[in-house]
N, C-alpha and C positions, 0 to 999 in steps of 0.2 A: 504494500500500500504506500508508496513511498508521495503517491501523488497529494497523500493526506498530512504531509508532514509541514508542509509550509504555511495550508490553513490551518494547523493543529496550535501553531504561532498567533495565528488571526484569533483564533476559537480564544486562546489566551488572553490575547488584547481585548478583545470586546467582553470578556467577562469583564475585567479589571475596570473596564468603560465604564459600564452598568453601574457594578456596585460603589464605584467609589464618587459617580456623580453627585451634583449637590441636592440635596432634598428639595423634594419641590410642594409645593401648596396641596394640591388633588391627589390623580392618583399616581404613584411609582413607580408600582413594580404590580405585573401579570404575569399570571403563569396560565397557560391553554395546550390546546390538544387539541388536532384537525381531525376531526369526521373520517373524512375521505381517505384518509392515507388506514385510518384505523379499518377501514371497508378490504382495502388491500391489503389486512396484516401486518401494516407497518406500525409498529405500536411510537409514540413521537411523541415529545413533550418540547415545548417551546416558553422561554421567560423574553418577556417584554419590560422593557426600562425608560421612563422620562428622563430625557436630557434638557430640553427648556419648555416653553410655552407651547410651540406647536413642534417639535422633534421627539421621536422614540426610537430607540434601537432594540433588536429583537432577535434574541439568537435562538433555532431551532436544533433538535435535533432528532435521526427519524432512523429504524432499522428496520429487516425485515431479514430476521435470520431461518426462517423455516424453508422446509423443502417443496410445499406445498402446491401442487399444477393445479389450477382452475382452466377450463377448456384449453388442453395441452399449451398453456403458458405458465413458465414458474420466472417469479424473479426476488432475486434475494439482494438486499443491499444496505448500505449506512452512508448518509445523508446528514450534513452539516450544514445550516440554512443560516445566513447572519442577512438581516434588512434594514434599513434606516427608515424612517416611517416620515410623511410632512401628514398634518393632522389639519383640515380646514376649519373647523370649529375648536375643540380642545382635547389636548391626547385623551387615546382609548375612547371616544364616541365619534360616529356619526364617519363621514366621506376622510378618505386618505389616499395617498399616492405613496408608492418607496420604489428606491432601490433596492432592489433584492439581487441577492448570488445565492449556489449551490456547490458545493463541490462532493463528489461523492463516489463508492466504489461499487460494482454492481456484476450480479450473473444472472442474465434475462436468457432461458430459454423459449423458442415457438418452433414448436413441433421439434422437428430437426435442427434448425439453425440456431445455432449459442453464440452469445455477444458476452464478452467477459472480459472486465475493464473499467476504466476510469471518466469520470466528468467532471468538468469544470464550466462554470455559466454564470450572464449575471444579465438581469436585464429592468424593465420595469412594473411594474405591477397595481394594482386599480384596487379598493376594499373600502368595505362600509361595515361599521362597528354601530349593532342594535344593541344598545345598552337596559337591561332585564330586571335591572335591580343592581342597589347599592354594590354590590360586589358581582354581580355576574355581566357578562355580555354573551353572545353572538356575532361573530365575522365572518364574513364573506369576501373572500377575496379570490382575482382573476390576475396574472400576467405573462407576457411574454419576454423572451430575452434569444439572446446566443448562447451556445454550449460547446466546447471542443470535446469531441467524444475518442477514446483512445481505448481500445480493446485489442482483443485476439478474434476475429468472426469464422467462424467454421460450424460446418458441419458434419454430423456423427456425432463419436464419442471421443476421437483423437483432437487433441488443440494443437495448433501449431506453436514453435518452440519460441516466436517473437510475436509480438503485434500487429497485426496485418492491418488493420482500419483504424484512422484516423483523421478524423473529419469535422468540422466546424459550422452547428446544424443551429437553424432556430429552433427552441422548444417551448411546452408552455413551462414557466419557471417558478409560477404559484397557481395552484387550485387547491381550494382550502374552503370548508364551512368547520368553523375551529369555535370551540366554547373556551372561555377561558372565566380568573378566577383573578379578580382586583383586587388588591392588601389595600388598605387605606392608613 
């Protein structure tokens, strides 16, 4: 996994962001969990942090260690998601835009054909936080981005001894109905 060593740096720095920012008025700090990903076996936990008035940053993280084929597709993978949030009304409610990235490692088979390999991607992303009550929301969120994707692609059961594909693909880079949980 060598391609997770240099976000593994980033994953550092943006905790350290988080928790040592300065307190702010409202709310803080979220912690959530995307719907969707949890539909795919990805079990994913995500903390979200206020940094001013309209700014949050939000680092995810997402696996999906089982073997499990649903209509002959199995994919197994760990996903590191860090996004800087603009908030049009005031963090955690209502309309938002971010930057978002992913970087992540992954073994997707369909049917015969295995993709096994790395990603890297960042792009921009669209969300609207229904806020439920004093401590709860719901989010919805949509984006797209770029991704260099680097794998081994073959088919069978034999992999080749280097990385055959390598390609630099638009993806979607968030889809997410995520509930999360507001500390006050």
């Amino acid at each position: 996994m060598p391609i997770l060593r240099k976000p593994t740096l980033w994953l550092l720095l943006i905790i350290a962001v988080m928790f040592l920012s300065p307190r702010a008025e409202a709310q803080r700090l979220a912690l959530k969990t995307n719907a969707i990903d949890w539909l795919m076996l990805s079990p994913n936990l995500t903390a979200e942090a206020r940094l001013s008035q309209r700014l949050t940053l939000q680092l995810g993280v997402a696996a999906n260690p089982t073997k499990i084929s649903i209509a002959d597709v199995q994919l197994t993978n760990f996903r590191v998601e860090p996004e800087l949030r603009y908030w049009f009304n005031r963090p955690m409610a209502r309309h938002f835009i971010a930057l978002s990235a992913t970087a992540a490692t992954f073994n997707l088979r369909l049917k015969e054909r295995h993709f096994n390999g790395d990603a890297v991607g960042a792009g921009v992303s669209y969300g609207y936080a229904l806020v439920l009550s004093d401590h709860w929301n719901m989010e919805a969120e949509i984006g797209v981005g770029l991704a260099h994707i680097s794998a081994k692609n073959y088919r069978g059961d034999i992999a080749p001894n280097t990385r055959n594909y390598s390609h630099i693909r638009p993806v979607p880079i968030r889809v997410g109905l995520s509930f999360a949980y507001i500390f006050k």
